[in-house]
Backbone as ProteinMPNN parsed JSONL, in Angstrom:
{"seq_chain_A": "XXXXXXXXXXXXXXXXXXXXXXXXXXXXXXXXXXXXXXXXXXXXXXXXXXXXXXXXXXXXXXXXXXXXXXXXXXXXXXXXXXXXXXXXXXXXXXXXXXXXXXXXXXXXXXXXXXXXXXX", "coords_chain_A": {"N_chain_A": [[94.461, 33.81, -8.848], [91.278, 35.109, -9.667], [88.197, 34.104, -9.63], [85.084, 31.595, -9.651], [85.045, 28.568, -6.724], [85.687, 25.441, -6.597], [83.116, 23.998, -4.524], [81.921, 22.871, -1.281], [79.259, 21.65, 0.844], [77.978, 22.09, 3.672], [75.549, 22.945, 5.008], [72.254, 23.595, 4.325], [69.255, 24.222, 2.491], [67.793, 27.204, 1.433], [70.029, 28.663, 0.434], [71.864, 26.608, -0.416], [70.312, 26.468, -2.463], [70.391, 28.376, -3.479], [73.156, 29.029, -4.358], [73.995, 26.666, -6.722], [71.945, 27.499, -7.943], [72.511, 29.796, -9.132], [75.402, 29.262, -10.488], [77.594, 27.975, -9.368], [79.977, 25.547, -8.301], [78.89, 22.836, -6.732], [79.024, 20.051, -4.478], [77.082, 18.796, -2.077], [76.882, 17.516, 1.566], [75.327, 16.081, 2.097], [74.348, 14.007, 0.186], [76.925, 12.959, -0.364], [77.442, 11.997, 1.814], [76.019, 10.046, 4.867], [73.438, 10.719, 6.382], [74.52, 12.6, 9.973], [76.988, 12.024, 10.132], [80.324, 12.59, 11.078], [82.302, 15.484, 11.675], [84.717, 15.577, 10.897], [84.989, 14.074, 9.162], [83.681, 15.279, 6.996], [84.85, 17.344, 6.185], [87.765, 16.367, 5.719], [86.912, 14.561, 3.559], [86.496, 16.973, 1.428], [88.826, 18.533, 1.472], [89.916, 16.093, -0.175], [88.999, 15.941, -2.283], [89.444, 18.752, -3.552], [87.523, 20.612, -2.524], [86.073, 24.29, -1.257], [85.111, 24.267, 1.655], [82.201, 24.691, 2.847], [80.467, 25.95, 5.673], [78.571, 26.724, 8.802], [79.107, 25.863, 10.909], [80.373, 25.894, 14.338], [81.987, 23.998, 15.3], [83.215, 22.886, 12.387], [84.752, 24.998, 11.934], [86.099, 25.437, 14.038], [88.073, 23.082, 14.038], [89.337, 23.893, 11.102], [90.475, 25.809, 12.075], [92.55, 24.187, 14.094], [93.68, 22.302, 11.685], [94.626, 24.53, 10.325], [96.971, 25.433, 12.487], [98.036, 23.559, 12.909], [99.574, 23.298, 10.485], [98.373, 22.539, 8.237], [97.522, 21.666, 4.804], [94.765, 23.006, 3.329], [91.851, 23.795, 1.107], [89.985, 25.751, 1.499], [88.115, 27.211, 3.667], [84.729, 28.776, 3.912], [83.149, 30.135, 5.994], [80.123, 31.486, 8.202], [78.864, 32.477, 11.817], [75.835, 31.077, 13.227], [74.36, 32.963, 13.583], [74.459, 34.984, 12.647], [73.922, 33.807, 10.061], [71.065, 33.841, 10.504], [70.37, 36.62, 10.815], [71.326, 37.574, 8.165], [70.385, 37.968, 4.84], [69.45, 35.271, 2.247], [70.266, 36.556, -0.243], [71.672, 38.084, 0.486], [74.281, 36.909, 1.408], [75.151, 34.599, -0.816], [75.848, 36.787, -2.233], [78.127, 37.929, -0.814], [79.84, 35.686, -1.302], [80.039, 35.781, -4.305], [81.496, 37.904, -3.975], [84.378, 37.183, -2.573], [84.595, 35.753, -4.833], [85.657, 37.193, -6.689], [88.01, 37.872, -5.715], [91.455, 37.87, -6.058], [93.116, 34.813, -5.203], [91.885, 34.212, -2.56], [92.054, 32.338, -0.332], [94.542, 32.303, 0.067], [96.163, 33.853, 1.768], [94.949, 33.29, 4.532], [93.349, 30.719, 5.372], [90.753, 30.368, 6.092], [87.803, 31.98, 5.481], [85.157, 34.231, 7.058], [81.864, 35.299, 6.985], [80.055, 37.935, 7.341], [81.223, 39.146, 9.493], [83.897, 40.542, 11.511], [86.922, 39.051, 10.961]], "CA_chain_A": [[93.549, 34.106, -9.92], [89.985, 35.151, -8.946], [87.183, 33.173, -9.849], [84.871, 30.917, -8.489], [85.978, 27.946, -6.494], [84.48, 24.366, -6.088], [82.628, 24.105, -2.723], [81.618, 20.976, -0.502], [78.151, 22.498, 1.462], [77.734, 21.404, 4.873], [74.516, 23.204, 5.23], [71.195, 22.769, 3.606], [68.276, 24.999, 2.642], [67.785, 28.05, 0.515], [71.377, 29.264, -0.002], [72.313, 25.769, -1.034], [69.766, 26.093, -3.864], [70.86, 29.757, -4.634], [74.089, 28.32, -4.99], [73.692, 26.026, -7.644], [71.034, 28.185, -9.359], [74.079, 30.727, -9.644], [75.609, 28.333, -11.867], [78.978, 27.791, -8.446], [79.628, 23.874, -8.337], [78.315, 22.24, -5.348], [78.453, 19.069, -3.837], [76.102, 18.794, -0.767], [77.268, 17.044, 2.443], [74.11, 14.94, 2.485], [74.489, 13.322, -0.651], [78.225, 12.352, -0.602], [77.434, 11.115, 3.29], [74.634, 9.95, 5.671], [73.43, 11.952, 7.807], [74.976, 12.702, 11.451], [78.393, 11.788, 9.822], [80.859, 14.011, 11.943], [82.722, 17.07, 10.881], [86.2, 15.28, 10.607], [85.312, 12.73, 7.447], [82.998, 15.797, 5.585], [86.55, 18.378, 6.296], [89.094, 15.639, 5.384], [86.431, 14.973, 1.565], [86.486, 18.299, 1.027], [90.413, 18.344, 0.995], [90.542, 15.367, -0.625], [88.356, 16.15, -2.932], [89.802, 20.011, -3.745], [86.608, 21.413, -2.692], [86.391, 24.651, -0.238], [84.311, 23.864, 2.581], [80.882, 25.558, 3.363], [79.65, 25.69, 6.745], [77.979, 27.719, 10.09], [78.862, 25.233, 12.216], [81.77, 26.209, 14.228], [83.19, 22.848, 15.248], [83.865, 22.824, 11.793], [85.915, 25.995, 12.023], [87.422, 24.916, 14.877], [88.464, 22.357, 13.087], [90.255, 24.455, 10.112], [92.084, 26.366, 12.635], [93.556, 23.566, 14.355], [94.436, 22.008, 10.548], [95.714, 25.782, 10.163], [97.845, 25.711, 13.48], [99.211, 22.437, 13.037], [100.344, 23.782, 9.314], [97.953, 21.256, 7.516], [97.007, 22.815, 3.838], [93.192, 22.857, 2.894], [91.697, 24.482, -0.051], [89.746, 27.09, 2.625], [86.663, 27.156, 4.34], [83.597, 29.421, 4.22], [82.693, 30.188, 7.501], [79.657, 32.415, 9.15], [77.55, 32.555, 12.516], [74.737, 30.721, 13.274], [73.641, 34.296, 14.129], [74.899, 36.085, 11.472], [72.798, 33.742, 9.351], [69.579, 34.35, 11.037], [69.886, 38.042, 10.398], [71.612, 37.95, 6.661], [69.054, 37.318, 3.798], [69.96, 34.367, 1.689], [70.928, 37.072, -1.298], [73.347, 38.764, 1.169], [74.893, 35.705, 1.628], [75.641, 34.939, -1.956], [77.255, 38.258, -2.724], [79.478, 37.722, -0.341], [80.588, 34.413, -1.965], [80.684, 36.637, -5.63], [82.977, 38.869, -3.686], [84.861, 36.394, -2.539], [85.322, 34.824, -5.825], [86.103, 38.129, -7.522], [89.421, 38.556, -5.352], [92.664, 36.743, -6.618], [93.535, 33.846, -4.145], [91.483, 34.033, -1.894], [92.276, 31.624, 0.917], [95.746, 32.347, 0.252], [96.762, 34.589, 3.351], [94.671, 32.909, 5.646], [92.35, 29.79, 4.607], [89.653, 30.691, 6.375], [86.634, 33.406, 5.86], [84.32, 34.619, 7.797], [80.949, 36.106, 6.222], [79.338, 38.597, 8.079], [81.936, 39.438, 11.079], [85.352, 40.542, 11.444], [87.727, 38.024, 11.663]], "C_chain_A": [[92.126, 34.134, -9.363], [89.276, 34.267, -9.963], [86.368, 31.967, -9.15], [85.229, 29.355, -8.463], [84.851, 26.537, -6.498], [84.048, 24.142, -4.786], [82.095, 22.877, -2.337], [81.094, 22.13, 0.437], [77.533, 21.637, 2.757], [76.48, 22.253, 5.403], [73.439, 23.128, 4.182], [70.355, 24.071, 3.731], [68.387, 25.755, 1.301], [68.84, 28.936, -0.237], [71.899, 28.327, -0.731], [71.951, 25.892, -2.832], [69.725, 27.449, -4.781], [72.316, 29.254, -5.489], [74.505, 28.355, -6.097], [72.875, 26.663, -8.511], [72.084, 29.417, -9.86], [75.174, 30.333, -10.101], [77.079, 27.849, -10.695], [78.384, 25.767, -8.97], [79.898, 23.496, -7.289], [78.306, 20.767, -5.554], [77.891, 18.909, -2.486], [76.451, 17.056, 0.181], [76.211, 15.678, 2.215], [73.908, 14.097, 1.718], [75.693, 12.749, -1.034], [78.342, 11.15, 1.204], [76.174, 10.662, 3.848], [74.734, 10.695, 6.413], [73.707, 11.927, 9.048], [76.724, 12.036, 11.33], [79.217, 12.716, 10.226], [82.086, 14.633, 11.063], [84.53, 16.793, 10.297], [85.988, 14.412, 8.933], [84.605, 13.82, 6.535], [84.705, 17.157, 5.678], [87.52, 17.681, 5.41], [88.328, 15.384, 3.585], [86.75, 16.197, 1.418], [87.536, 18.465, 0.623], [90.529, 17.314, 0.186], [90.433, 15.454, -1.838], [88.478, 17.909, -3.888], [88.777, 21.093, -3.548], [86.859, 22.539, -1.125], [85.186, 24.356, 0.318], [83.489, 25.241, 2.781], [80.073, 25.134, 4.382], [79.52, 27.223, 7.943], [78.252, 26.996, 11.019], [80.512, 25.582, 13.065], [82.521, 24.711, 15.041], [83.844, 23.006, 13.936], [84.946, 23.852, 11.135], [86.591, 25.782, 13.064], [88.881, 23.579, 14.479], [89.682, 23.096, 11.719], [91.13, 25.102, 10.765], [92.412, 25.597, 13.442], [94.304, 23.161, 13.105], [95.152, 23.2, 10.257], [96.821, 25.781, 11.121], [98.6, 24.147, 13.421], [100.115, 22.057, 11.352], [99.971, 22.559, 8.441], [97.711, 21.834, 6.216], [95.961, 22.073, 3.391], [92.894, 24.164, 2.259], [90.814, 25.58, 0.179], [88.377, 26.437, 3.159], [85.452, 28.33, 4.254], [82.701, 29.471, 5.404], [81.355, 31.65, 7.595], [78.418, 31.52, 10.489], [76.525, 32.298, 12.41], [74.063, 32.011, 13.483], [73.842, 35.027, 12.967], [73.271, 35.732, 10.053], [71.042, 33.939, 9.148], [69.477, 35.853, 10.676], [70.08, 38.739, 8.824], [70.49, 37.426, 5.888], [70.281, 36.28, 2.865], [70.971, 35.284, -0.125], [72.375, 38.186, -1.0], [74.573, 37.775, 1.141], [75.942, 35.164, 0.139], [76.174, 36.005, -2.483], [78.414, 37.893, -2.421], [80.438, 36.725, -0.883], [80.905, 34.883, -3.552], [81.897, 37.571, -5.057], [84.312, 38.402, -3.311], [85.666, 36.02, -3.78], [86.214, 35.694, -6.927], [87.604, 38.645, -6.988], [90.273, 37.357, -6.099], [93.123, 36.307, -5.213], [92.883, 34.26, -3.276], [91.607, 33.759, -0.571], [93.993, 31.16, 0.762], [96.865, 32.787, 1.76], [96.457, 34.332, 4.537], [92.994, 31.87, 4.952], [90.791, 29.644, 4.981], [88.508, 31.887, 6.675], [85.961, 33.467, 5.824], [83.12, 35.867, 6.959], [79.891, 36.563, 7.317], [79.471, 39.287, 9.287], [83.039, 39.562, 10.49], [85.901, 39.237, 11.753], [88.938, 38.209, 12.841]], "O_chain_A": [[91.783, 33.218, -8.616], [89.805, 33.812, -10.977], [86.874, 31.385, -8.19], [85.585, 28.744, -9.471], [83.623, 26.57, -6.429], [84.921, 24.129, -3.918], [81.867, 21.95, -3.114], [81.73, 23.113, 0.816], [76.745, 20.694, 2.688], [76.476, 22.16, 6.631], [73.742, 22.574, 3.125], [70.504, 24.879, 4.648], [68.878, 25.269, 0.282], [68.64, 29.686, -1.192], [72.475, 28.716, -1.747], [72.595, 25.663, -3.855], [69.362, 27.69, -5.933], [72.522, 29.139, -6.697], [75.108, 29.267, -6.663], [72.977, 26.489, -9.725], [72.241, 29.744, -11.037], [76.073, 31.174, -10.134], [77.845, 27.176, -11.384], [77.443, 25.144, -9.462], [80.995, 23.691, -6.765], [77.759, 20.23, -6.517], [78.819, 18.942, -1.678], [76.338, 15.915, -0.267], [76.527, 14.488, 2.209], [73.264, 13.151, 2.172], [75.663, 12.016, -2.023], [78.962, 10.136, 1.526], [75.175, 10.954, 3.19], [75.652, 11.258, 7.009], [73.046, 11.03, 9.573], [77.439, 11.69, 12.27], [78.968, 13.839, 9.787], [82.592, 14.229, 10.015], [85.266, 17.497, 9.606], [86.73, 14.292, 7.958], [84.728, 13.604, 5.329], [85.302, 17.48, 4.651], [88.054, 18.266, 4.467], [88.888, 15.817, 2.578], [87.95, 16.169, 1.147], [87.626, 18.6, -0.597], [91.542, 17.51, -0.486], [91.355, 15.184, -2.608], [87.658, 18.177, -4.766], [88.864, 22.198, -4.084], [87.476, 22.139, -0.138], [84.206, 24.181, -0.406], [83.89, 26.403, 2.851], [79.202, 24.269, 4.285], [80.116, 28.299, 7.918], [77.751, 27.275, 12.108], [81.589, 25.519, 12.472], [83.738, 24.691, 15.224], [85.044, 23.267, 14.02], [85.715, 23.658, 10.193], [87.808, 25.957, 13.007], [90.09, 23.44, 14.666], [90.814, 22.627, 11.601], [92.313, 25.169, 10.432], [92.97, 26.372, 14.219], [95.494, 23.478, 13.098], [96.326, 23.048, 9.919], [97.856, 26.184, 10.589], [99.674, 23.864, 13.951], [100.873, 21.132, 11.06], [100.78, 21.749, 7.99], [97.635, 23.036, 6.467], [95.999, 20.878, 3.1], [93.356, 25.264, 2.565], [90.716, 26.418, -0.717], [87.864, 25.333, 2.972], [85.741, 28.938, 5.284], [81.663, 28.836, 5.589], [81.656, 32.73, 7.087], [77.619, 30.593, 10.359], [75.854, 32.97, 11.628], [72.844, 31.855, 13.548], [72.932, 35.732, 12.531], [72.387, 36.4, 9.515], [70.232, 34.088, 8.233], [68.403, 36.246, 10.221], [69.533, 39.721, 8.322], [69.756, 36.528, 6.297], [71.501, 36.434, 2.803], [71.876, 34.813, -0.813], [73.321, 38.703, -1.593], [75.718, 38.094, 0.819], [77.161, 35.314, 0.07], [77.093, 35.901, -3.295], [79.399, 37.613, -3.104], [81.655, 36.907, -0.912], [81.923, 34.433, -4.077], [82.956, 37.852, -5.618], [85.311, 39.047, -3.629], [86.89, 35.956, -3.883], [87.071, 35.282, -7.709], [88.27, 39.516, -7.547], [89.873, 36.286, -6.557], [93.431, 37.064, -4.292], [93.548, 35.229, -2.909], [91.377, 34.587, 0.31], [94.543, 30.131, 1.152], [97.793, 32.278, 2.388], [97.08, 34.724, 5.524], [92.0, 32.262, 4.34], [89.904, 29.03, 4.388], [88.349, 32.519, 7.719], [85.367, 33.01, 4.847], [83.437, 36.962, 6.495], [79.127, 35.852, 7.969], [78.611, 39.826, 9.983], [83.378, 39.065, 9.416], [85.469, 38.465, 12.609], [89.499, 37.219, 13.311]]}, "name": "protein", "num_of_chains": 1, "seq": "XXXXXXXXXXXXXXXXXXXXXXXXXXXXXXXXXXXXXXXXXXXXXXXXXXXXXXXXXXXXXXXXXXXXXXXXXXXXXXXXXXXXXXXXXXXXXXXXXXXXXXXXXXXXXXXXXXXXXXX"}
């Protein structure tokens, strides 16, 4: 069923606060943890918690595809490039997450996607 999903936001700034002003429901890494808390305890909330994960960092996609390859199930991830983001505008960015939300299942066929690159 399309629609949008709950998200757990492992980055910070001006997308965070498009976000939320685009009415999605966010909880922000930095307020459920302290800061420099590593990428395994904000991954494992996120699952625990049914939220999909939002990040640029790619440990924490390395991370989803080992939990993918060792046939773990998580509710997906939102993945792009530290590079990607430097060149997307913060309203590109958000589309992509409306387009996203406008498909049915989503992070059904593969739990993790990539905004702004092929996968």
């Amino acid at each position: 069923m399309a629609g949008r999903f709950p998200i757990y936001v492992d980055v910070h700034g001006p997308l965070v606060d498009g976000l939320i002003h685009a009415g999605w429901d966010v909880v922000r890494a930095i307020d459920a943890f302290r800061e420099r808390t590593g990428d395994p305890v904000h991954f494992e909330h996120a699952v625990r918690t049914g939220r999909v994960l939002v990040s640029n960092d790619r440990h924490m996609r390395e991370l989803g595809e080992r939990w993918y390859a060792e046939g773990r199930r998580f509710p997906g991830l939102v993945w792009w490039h530290r590079r990607h983001y430097a060149r997307m505008g913060v309203g590109e960015i958000l589309e992509a997450f409306e387009r996203i939300a406008r498909r049915d299942d989503p992070f059904s066929a593969y739990p993790i996607l990539a905004i702004g690159s092929e996968r």
